[in-house]
N, C-alpha and C positions, 0 to 999 in steps of 0.2 A: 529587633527581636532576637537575630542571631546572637550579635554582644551580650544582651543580658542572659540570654542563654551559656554562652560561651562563659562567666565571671564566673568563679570557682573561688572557696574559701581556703583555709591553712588545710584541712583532710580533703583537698581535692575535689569536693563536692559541689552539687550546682545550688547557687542562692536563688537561681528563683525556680520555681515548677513552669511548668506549661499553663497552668489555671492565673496563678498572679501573671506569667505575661501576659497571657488572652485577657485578662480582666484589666490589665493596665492601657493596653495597648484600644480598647474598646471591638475586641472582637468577637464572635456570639460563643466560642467555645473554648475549652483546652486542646479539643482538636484541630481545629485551624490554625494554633502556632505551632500544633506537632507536624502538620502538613511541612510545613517550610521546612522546620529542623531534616526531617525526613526527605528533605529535597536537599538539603547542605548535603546529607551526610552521604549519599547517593553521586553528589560531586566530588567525593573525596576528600568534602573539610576546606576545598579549594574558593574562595568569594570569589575569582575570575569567572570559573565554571560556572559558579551558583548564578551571577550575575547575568550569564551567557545562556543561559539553559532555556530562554524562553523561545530564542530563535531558535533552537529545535524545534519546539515544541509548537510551534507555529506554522512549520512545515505539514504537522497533523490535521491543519484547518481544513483544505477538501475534503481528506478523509473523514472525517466527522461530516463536513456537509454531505459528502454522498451518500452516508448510512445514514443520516434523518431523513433525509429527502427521501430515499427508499423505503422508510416509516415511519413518516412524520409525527404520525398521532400514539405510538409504542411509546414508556415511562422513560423518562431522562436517566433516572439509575439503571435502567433495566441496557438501553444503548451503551453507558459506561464501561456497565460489563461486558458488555458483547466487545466493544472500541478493544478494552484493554487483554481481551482473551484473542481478540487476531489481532492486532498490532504492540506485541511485547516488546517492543522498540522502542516505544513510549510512555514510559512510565509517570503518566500524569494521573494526578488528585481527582478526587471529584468534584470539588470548587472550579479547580481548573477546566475540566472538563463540562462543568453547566455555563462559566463564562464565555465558552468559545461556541456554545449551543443557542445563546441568548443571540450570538451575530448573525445568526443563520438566516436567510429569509426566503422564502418557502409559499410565497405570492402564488405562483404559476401551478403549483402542485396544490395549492388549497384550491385554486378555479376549476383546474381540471376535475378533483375528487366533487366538489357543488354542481356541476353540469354533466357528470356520470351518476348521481345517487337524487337529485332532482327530483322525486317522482309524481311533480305536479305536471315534469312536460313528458315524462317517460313511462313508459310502461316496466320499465327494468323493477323488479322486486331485490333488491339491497341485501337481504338476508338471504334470501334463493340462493342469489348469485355468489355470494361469501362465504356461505354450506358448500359451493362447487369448486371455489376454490378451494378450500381448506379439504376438501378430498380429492385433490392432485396430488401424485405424488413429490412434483418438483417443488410442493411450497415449503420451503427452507425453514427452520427452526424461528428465523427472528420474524417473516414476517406471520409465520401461526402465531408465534406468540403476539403481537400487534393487535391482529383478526380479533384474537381471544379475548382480549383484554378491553378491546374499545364493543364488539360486540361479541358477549358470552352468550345470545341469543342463538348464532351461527352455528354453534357448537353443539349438534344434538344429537343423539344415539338413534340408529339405522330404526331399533323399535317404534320410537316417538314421531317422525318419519313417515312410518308406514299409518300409525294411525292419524295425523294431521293429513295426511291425502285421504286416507279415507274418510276422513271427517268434511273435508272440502266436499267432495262427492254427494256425497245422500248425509245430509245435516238431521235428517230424522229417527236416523238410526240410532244417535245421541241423545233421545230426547231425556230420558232419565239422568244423564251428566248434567243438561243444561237446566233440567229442572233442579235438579240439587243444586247448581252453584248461587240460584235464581232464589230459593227460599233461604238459601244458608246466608246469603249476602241480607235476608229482609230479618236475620235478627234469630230465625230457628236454630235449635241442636240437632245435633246428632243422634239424640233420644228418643226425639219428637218427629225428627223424621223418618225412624226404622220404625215406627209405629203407622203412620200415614203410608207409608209404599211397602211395610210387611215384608222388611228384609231385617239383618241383623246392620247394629252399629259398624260394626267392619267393613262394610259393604256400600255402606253410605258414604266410610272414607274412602275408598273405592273407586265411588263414582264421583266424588268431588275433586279429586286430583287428575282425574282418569283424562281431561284436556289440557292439562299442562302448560298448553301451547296457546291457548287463550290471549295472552297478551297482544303476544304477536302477530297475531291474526286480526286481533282487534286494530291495533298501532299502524296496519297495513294497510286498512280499510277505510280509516277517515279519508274522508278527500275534501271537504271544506273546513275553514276555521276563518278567523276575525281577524288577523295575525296580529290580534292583542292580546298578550299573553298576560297569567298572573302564578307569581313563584311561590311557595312556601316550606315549609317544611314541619315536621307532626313528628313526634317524639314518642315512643313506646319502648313496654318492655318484653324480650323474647328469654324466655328461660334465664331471668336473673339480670342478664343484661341490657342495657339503652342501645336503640338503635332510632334509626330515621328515616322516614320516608319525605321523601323530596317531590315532590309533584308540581307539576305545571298544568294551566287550566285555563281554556278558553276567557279569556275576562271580558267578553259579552254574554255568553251564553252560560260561564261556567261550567264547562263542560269537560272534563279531565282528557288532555292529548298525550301524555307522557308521564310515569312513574316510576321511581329510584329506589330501593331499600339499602341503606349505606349502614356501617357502623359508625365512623367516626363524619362529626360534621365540620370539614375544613374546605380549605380551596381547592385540592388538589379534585375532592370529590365533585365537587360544584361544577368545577371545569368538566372532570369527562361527564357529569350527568347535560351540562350544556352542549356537548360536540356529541354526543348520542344524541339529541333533539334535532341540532342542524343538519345531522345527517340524514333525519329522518323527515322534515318537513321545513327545511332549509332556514332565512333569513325573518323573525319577525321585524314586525312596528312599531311595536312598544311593550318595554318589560314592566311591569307593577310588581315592587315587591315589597319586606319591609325594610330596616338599616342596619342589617346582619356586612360587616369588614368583610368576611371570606365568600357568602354571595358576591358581593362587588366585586370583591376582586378577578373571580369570576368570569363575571358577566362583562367585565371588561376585558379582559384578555380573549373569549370568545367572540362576546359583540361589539366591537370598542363602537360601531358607528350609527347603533341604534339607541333610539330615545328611549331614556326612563326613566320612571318615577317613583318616590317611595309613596307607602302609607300614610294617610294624614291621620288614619286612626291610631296609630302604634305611635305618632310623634303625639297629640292628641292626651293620650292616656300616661305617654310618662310626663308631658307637662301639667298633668293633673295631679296626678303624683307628690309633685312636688310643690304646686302649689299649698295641697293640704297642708303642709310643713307649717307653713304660714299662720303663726300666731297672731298676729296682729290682723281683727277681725272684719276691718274696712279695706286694708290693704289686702288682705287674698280676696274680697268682694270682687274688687276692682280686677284683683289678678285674674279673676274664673272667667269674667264678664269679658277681660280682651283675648283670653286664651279661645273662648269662642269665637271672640272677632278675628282671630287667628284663621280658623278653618271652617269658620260657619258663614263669612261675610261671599256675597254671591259676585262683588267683584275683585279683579286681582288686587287693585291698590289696596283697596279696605282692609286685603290679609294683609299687605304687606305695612300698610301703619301700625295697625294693631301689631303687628309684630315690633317696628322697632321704638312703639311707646312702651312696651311690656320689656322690652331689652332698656330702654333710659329710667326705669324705675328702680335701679339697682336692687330688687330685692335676691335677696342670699341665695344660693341655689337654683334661684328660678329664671333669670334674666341672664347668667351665662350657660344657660339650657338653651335659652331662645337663640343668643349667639353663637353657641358652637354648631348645635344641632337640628333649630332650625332655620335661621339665615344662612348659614354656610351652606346649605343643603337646599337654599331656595329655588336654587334653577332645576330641583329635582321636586317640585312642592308647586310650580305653576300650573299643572292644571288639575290638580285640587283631588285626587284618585285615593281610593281604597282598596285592599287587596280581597274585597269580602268575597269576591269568587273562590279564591283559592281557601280562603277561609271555611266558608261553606263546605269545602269540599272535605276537608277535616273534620270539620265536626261529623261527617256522614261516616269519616272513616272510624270517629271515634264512638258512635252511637253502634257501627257493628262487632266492635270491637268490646264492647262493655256488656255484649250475649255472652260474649265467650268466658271458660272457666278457664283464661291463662293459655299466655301463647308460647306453645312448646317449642318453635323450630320456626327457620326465616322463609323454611317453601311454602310453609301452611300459609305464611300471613303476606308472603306472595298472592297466591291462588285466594285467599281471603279478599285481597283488594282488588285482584284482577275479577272475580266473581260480582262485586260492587261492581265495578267499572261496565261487566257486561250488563248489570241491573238498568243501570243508568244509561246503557246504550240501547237497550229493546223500550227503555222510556221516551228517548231522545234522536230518534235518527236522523235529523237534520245536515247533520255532518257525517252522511254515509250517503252514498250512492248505494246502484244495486248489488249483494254481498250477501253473508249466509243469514244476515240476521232476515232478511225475506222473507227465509224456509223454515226462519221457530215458529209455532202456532202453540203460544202456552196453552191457551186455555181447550187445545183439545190435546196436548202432554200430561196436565192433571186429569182429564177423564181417566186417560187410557194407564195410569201408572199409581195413582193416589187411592187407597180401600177406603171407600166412602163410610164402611162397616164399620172401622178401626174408628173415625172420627164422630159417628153417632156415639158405639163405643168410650170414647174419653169423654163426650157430652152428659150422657148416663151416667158415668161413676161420680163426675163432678157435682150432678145433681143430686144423690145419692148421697154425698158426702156432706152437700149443705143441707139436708133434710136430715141428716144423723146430728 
């Protein structure tokens, strides 16, 4: 790379750019062969140096281990910078820098953090306790930012604070918060319901943000699950923009344990939304999810050593798909008929013939479906699963989401879903021991807060109006 770079014409100039070496050489950028040049040029233009430069630069290895290990779960660029802003000694890449990050191994410190944050054997609350550190004085810049970033829950103003203890305390004091969150999540407005409680629309948002802290309170208090999970993720739009909510869900009972609202859907997100779950409810048994690359990728770098399996409905639907292609009128018969025998046959063999007679039919499109995606994928397809929990759980999100006139901002449709989530938890306690949900008593909250006037009232005019 140096040479070609180094080769100059008759005016002195370089024949090739940075982009044709990156691109000759097969590597992902223009910047990664500016890395190098930028590393000659730093030796003085010297190949001895350039050559020699790595055992310096290897000397930096502890140091880099003792700053991860000191925050292991903090961003790999965000360590770069912190690495290169105290040790200017070093003037390494950030290629360089995620290579020497990849050696690290951090065994002892991930057991330790599993057996302090536990809280199936412990009573330690995780969030409590990371609110009390983050208001010490001695917590240093890198590890608040760490705190912050793996848990932004921890991070909450002295106000919010005073009312989540006081909401612990006497839960009845709240009853008009949790009735608003209670009818907003069953589909009502905010029209409809300053009319039934004879307050103004302002007031109603008022009281529907007014617990904020909802989630957390909720995510605190499961104490049982199945620890078979099921993943997915639900796609909306927030003022203009796509964004994604990522949730996880009991896949026996379907019951929502965890929720993410991300912008972008890749690995890096996947990852911290799976190390926010283990830290909160530790090792599942089995993941369910669909055959999304940056889930996997994922869920293996998090779980490498727990069983999972994909969808047979999402494999199912795109080999439907592509059967219909299929002109030939006997030949897709036969195709439909084994693609059921694929996922419908009640023993293992039977999917697994039907699969690789539908892979020896060579037909176009269809039979290297079955071989890329679903034989290669077979040991994730043996015991025959669908993700319909998590499925389900979507459509609930999207059934309250289709009352609304347009979702203005990511806090509303935060407390939107956490509002669902407490619906579904005053329906479901199963997975609650005793907690504040105890101390709701809806149905004497609508006595004491809902004008039974206001709702004869809209009955009357309605009748009124179909009599006109």
């Amino acid at each position: 790379m140096l040479l070609l770079r180094l080769m100059k014409d008759k005016k002195n100039k370089h024949i090739f750019t940075f982009a044709e070496i990156s691109s000759q050489l097969g590597l992902n950028s223009r910047q990664d062969s500016n890395n190098y040049w930028r590393e000659f040029q730093d030796s003085g233009l010297d190949f001895g140096l350039f050559i020699q430069r790595k055992k310096k630069l290897g000397e930096a290895m502890p140091l880099i281990e003792k700053q991860v290990l000191y925050a292991p779960l903090l961003n790999i660029k965000d360590h770069w910078v912190e690495f290169c802003e105290r040790y200017t000694e070093y003037d390494m890449s950030y290629i360089c820098f995620r290579n020497y990050y990849s050696g690290i191994d951090a065994i002892k410190l991930q057991k330790s953090l599993k057996s302090l944050f536990n809280t199936n054997k412990s009573s330690i609350n995780p969030i409590k306790m990371i609110s009390e550190v983050l208001s010490e004085n001695d917590c240093n810049g890198l590890k608040r930012k760490e705190i912050v970033d793996v848990f932004p829950e921890a991070m909450k103003e002295n106000e919010t604070d005073e009312v989540r203890s006081s909401f612990l305390r006497k839960v009845d004091a709240y009853g008009k918060n949790i009735l608003t969150m209670f009818l907003i999540a069953c589909g009502l407005n905010y029209k409809v319901l300053a009319m039934l409680l004879g307050v103004s629309k302002s007031s109603i948002g008022n009281y529907f943000h007014k617990i904020s802290f909802m989630k957390e309170i909720l995510t605190n208090s499961i104490i049982r699950w199945s620890g078979e999970i099921s993943v997915d993720e639900k796609w909306l739009k927030i003022n203009g923009e796509w964004c994604y909510v990522l949730s996880i869900v009991d896949n026996k009972t379907g019951f929502l344990l965890y929720y993410q609202l991300v912008t972008y859907l890749n690995a890096d997100n996947w990852k911290l939304f799976f190390q926010r779950f283990y830290q909160l409810y530790g090792i599942p048994k089995l993941i369910v999810s669909d055959g999304s690359k940056s889930l996997a990728k994922a869920r293996n770098d998090v779980f490498p050593k727990v069983k999972s399996q994909l969808c047979k409905f999402h494999k199912y639907k795109n080999l439907l798909g592509r059967i219909r292609k299929v002109k030939n009128g006997k030949k897709q018969k036969r195709c439909l008929r084994l693609a059921r025998g694929i996922f419908c046959n009640k023993t293992y063999y039977g999917r697994k013939r039907a699969a690789r007679t539908l892979e020896a039919m060579n037909v176009f499109g269809v039979s290297s479906y079955v071989t890329k995606n679903i034989l290669k994928d077979w040991d994730k397809l043996t015991m025959n699963m669908t993700s319909n929990a998590s499925e389900r759980w979507n459509r609930k999100i999207a059934k309250v989401i289709a009352k609304r006139y347009g979702l203005k901002s990511e806090e509303f449709v935060n407390q939107l879903i956490t509002a669902l989530w407490l619906k579904e938890s005053l329906n479901n306690r199963q997975h609650f021991d005793k907690c504040f949900l105890d101390d709701i008593d809806l149905p004497r909250i609508c006595q004491e807060n809902i004008k039974m006037c206001n709702i004869i009232d809209i009955m009357k005019r309605k009748l009124l109006l179909e009599t006109a």
